[in-house]
C-alpha positions as CSV (number, residue, x, y, z in Angstrom):
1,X,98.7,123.4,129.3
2,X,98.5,126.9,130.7
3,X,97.3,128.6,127.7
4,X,94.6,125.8,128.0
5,X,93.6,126.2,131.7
6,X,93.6,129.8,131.3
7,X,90.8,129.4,129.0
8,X,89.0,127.2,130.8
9,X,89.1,129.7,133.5
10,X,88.3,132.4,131.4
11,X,85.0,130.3,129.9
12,X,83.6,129.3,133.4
13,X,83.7,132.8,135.0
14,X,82.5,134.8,131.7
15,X,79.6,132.3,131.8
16,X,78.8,132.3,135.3
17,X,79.0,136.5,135.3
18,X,76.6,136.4,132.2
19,X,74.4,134.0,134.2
20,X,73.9,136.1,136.9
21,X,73.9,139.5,135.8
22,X,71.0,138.6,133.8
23,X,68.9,136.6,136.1
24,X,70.0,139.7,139.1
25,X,68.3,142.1,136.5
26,X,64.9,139.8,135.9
27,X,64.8,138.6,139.6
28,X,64.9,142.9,140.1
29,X,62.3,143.3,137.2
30,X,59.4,140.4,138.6
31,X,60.1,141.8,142.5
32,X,58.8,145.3,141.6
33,X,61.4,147.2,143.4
34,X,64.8,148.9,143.1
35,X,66.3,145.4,144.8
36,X,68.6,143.6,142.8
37,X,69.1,140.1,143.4
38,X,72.3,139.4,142.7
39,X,75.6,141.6,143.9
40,X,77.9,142.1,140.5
41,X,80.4,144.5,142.7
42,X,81.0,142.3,144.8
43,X,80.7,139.0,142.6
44,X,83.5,140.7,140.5
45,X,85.6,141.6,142.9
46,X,85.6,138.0,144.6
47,X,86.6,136.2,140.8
48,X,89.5,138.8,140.6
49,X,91.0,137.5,143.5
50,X,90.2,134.1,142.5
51,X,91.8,134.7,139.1
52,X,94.8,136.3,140.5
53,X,95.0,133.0,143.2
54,X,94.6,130.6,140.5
55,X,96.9,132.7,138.3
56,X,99.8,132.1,141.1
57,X,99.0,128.9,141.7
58,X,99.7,127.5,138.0
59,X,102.7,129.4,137.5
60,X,104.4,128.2,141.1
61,X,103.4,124.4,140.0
62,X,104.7,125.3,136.7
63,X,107.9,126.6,138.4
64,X,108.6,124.1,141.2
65,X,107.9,121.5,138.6
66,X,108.3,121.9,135.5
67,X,111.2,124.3,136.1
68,X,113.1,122.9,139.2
69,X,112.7,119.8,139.3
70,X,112.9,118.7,136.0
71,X,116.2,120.4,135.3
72,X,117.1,118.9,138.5
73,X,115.7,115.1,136.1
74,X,117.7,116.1,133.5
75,X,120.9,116.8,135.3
76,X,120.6,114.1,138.0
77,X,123.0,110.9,137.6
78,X,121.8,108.1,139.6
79,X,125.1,107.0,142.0
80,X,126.6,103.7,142.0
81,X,127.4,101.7,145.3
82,X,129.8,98.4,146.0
83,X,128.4,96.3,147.5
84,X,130.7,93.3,148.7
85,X,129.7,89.6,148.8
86,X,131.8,87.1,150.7
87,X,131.1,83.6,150.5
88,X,132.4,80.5,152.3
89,X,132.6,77.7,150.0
90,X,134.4,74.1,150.6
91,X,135.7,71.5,147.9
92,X,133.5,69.1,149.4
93,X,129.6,69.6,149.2
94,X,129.2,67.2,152.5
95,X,131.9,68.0,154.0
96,X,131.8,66.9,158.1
97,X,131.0,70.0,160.4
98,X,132.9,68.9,163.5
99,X,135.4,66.7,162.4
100,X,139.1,68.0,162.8
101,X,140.7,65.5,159.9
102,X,138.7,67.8,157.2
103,X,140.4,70.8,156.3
104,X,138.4,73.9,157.3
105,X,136.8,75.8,154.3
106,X,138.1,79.0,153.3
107,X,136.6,82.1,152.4
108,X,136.6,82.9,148.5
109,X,137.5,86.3,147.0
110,X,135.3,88.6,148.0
111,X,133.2,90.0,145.0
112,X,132.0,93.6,144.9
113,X,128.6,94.2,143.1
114,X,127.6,97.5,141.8
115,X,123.9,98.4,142.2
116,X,122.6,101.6,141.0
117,X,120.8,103.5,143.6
118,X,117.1,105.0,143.2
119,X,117.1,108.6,141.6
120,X,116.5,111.4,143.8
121,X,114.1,113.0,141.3
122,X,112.3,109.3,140.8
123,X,109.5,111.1,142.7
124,X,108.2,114.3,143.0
125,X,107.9,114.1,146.9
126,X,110.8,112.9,147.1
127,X,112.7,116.0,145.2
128,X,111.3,118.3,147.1
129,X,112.2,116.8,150.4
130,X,115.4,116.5,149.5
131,X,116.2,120.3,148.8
132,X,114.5,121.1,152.0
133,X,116.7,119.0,153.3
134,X,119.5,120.3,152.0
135,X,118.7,123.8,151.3
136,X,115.7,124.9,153.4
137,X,112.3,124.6,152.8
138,X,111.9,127.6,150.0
139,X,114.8,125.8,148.2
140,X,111.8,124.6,145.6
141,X,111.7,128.4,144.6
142,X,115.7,128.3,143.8
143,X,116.7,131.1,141.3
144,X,113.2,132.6,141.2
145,X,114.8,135.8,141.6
146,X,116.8,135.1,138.2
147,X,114.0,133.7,136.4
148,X,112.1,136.5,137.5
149,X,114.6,139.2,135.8
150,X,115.5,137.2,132.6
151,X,111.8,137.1,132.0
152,X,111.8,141.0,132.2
153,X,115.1,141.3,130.0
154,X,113.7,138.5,127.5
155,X,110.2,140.9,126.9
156,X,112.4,143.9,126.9
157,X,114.7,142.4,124.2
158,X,112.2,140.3,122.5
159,X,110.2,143.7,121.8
160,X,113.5,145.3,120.8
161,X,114.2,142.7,118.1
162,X,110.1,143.0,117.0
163,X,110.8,146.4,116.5
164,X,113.7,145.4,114.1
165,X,112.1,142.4,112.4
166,X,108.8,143.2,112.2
167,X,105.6,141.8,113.6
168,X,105.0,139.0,111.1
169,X,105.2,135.2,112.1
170,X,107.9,134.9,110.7
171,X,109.5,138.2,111.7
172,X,108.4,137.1,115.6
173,X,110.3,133.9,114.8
174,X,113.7,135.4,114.1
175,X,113.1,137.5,117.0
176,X,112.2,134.8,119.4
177,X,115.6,133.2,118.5
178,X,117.7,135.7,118.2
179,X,116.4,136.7,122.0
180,X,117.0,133.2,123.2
181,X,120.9,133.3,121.8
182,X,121.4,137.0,123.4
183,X,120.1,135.6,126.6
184,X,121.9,132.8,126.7
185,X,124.6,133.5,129.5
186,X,121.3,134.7,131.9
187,X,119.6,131.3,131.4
188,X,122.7,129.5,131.8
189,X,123.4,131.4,135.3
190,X,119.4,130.2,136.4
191,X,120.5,126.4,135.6
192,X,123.3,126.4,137.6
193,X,122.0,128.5,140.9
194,X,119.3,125.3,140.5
195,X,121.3,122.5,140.3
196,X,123.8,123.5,142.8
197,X,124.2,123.1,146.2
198,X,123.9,126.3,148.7
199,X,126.5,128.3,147.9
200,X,127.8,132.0,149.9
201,X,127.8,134.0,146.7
202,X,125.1,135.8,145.3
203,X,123.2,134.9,142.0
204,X,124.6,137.9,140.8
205,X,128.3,137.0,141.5
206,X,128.2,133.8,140.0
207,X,127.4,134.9,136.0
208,X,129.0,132.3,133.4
209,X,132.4,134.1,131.8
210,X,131.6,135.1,128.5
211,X,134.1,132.0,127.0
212,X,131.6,129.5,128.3
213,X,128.6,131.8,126.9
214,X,129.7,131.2,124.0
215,X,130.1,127.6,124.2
216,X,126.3,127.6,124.6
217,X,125.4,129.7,121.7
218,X,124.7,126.8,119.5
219,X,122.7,124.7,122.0
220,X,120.4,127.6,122.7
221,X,120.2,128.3,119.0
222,X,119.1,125.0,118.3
223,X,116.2,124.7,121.5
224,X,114.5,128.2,120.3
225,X,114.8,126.9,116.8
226,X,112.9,123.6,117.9
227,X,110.1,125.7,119.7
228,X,109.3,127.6,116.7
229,X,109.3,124.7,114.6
230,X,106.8,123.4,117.0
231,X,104.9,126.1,116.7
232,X,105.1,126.3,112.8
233,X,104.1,122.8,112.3
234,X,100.1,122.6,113.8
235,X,99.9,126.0,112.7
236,X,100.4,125.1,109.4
237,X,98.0,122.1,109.4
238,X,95.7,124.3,111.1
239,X,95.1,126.3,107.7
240,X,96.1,123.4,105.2
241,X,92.8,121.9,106.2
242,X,91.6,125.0,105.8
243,X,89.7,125.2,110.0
244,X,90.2,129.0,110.3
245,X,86.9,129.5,108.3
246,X,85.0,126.4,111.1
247,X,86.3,128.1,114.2
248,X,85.7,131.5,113.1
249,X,81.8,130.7,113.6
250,X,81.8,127.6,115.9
251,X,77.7,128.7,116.6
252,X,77.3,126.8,112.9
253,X,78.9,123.9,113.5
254,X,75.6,122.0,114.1
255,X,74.8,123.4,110.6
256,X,77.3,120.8,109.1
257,X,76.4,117.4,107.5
258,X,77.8,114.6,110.0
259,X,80.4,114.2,107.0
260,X,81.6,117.9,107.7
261,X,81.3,117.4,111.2
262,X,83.6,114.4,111.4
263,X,86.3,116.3,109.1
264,X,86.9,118.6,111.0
265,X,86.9,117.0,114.7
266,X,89.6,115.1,112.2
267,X,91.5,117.2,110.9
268,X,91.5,119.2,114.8
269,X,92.9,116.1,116.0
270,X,95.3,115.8,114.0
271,X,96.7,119.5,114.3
272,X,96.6,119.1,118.0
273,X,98.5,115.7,117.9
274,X,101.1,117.4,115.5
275,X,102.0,120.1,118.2
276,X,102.1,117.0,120.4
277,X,104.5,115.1,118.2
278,X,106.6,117.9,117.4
279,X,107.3,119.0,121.1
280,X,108.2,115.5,121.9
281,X,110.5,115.2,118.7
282,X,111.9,118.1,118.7
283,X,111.7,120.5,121.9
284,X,112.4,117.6,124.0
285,X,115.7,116.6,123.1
286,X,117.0,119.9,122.0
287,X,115.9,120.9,125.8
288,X,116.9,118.1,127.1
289,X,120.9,118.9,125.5
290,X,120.8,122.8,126.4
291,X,120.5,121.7,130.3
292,X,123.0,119.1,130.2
293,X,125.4,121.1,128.1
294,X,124.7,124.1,130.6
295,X,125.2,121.7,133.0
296,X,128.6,120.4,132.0
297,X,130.2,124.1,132.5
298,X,129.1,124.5,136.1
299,X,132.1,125.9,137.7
300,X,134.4,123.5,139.6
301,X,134.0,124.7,143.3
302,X,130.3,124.5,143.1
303,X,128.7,121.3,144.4
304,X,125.6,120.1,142.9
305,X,122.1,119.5,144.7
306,X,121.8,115.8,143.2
307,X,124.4,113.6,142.0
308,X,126.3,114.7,138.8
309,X,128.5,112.9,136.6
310,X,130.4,116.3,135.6
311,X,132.8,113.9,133.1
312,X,129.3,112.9,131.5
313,X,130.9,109.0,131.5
314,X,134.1,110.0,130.4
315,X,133.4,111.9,127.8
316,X,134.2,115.3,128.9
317,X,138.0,116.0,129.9
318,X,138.3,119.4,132.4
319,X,140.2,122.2,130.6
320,X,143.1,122.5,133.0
321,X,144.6,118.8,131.3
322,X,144.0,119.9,128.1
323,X,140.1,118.9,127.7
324,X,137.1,121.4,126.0
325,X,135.6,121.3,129.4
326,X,132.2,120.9,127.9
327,X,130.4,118.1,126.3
328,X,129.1,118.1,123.4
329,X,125.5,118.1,121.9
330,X,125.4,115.0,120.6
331,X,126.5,113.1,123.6
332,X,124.9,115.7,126.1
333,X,121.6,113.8,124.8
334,X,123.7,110.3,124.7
335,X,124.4,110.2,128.0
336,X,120.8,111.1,128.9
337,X,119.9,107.1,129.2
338,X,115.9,106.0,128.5
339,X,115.4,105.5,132.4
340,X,115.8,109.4,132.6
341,X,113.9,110.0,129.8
342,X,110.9,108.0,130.7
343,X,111.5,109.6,134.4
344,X,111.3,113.2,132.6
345,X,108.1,111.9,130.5
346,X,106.3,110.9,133.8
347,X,107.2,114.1,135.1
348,X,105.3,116.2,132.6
349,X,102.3,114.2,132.8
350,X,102.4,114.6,136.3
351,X,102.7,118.2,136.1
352,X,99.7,118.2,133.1
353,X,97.2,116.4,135.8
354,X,98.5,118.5,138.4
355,X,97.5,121.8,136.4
356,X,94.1,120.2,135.0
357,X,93.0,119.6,138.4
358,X,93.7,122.7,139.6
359,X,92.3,124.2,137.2
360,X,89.0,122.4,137.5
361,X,89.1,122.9,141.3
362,X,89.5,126.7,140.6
363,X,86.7,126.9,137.9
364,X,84.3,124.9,140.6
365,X,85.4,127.2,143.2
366,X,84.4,130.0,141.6
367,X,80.8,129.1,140.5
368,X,80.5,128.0,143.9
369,X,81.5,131.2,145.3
370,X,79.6,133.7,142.7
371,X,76.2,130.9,144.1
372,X,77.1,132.0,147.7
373,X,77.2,135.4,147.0
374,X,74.0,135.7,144.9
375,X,72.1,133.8,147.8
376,X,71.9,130.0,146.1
377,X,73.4,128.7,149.0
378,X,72.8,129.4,151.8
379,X,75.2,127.9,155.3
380,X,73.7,126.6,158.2
């Protein structure tokens, strides 16, 4: 979605610049004089900052949500309360109110009914309310600070392993991995400074031991694995049907018999539904199990933000009475019921129409503002 807004971005402005830089120079041609009509310093320097707005506002929305808060939807398990019904019931259905020969009904057992409470992370709102609450009002930009510096090590590694590898598809594959299994204690350390309450220690103090690193290796192996595979498959189709040779001269497209034209809107749909498929198929549950099994080795002493069943529904036994103290892949993604799933579906979709429409706002913006500057508009 990012990739996507960026060229939409990219699209708007480069066509608005071209727009105006050639009707500043014909404006400047019919008046006769050394005036220009438009202002292209100054129009470029007002879509750079625009850019570099819009640039930080996609990537906070894609951190808040799609980071935060849905490792906080993957983690969270909705709480159980009692609640207790006691009834009065008598042997008699008519039996006399006031009169003293009747023996008095007596109250039954009491029952006790469990009803699951509403997840924290049901809503967006509601998330974020609830780390302010509990952790301050920048709490939705928990462990930017790691994120920020495992980004840095991952391009400095990932370029490392290019280097060794090669710069083929393939080559950038094994390298995308193999960076993914050799970060895996610095991604672990970001899941747990999110899902845990406020704690004294600093990010840096609170690194996974390298026993429980390697408990992950597989997990992460398996997530980078997907992503690739995601990757592979539309990229694949993409040159099966054969659409590099369509899109390398889109200008001719209107060239093509309405036959042509339908194949390869066709065959474009169905590369982009692949990716589509594959992500959900794939990348989501082998995501989906890397948080959870991260999850499951958050240290003892640490609280989390949101409710968390750390035994996973009995399933995971603590290490100190003789248990692996982590659960395993298989019922990491188990134990992730289809009311969190759908919850975690929502979420993304949420998070797509949130990005579209900033982007959109953004592109408008910036038309609008290259008009303003140029004179079109003019404020009363």
């Amino acid at each position: 979605m990012s990739g996507i807004a960026h060229h939409l971005v990219k699209r708007g402005i480069d066509a608005t610049h071209e727009k105006y830089r050639s009707s500043s120079f014909t404006q400047a041609g019919q008046d006769g004089d050394n005036k220009a009509f438009g202002h292209p310093n100054v129009v470029a320097t007002a879509l750079v900052i625009t850019a570099i707005v819009y640039f930080l506002a996609v990537t906070a929305i894609q951190y808040v949500y799609g980071g935060v808060v849905a490792t906080l939807t993957m983690v969270e398990s909705p709480t159980a309360i009692a609640v207790k019904d006691v009834s009065v019931q008598s042997d008699e259905v008519d039996a006399p109110l006031l009169s003293a020969d009747e023996k008095k009904p007596s109250p039954t057992e009491p029952e006790l009914f469990y009803v699951k409470t509403k997840p924290i992370t049901s809503k967006i709102r509601t998330t974020i309310k609830h780390l302010a609450a509990e952790a301050g009002p920048w709490s939705r930009f928990r462990g930017l600070q790691v994120a920020l510096l495992y980004h840095f090590a991952h391009q400095m590694v990932f370029q490392l392993f290019t280097l060794l590898f090669g710069h083929r598809m393939l080559a950038q594959s094994f390298a995308a991995i193999a960076t993914a299994v050799v970060l895996a204690r610095f991604k672990m350390l970001w899941t747990h400074v999110v899902i845990s309450a406020p704690s004294e220690k600093k990010w840096y103090r609170r690194f996974p031991t390298v026993d429980d690193a390697k408990k992950i290796i597989l997990p992460t192996a398996v997530w980078a694995l997907a992503e690739q595979v995601a990757i592979y498959v539309p990229v694949t189709l993409f040159f099966a049907f054969d659409l590099a040779g369509y899109y390398q001269n889109p200008a001719k497209f209107g060239e093509y018999s309405d036959m042509q034209q339908k194949s390869v809107m066709l065959a474009s749909f169905a590369v982009f539904m692949s990716g589509i498929v594959a992500a959900a198929l794939i990348v989501f549950p082998a995501h989906v199990t890397l948080k959870r099994v991260q999850a499951s080795l958050l240290p003892e002493e640490n609280d989390t933000i949101v409710p968390f069943d750390r035994t996973f529904g009995g399933k995971v036994q603590p290490t100190v009475v003789g248990g692996k103290g982590v659960v395993s892949m298989l019922d990491a993604w188990r134990t992730f019921d289809w009311a969190a799933r759908f919850r975690l579906v929502a979420l993304y979709a949420k998070i797509m129409a949130i990005q579209f429409a900033a982007t959109v706002a953004f592109v408008l913006f910036a038309v609008f503002e290259v008009r303003m500057i140029n004179g079109d508009y003019v404020l009363h």
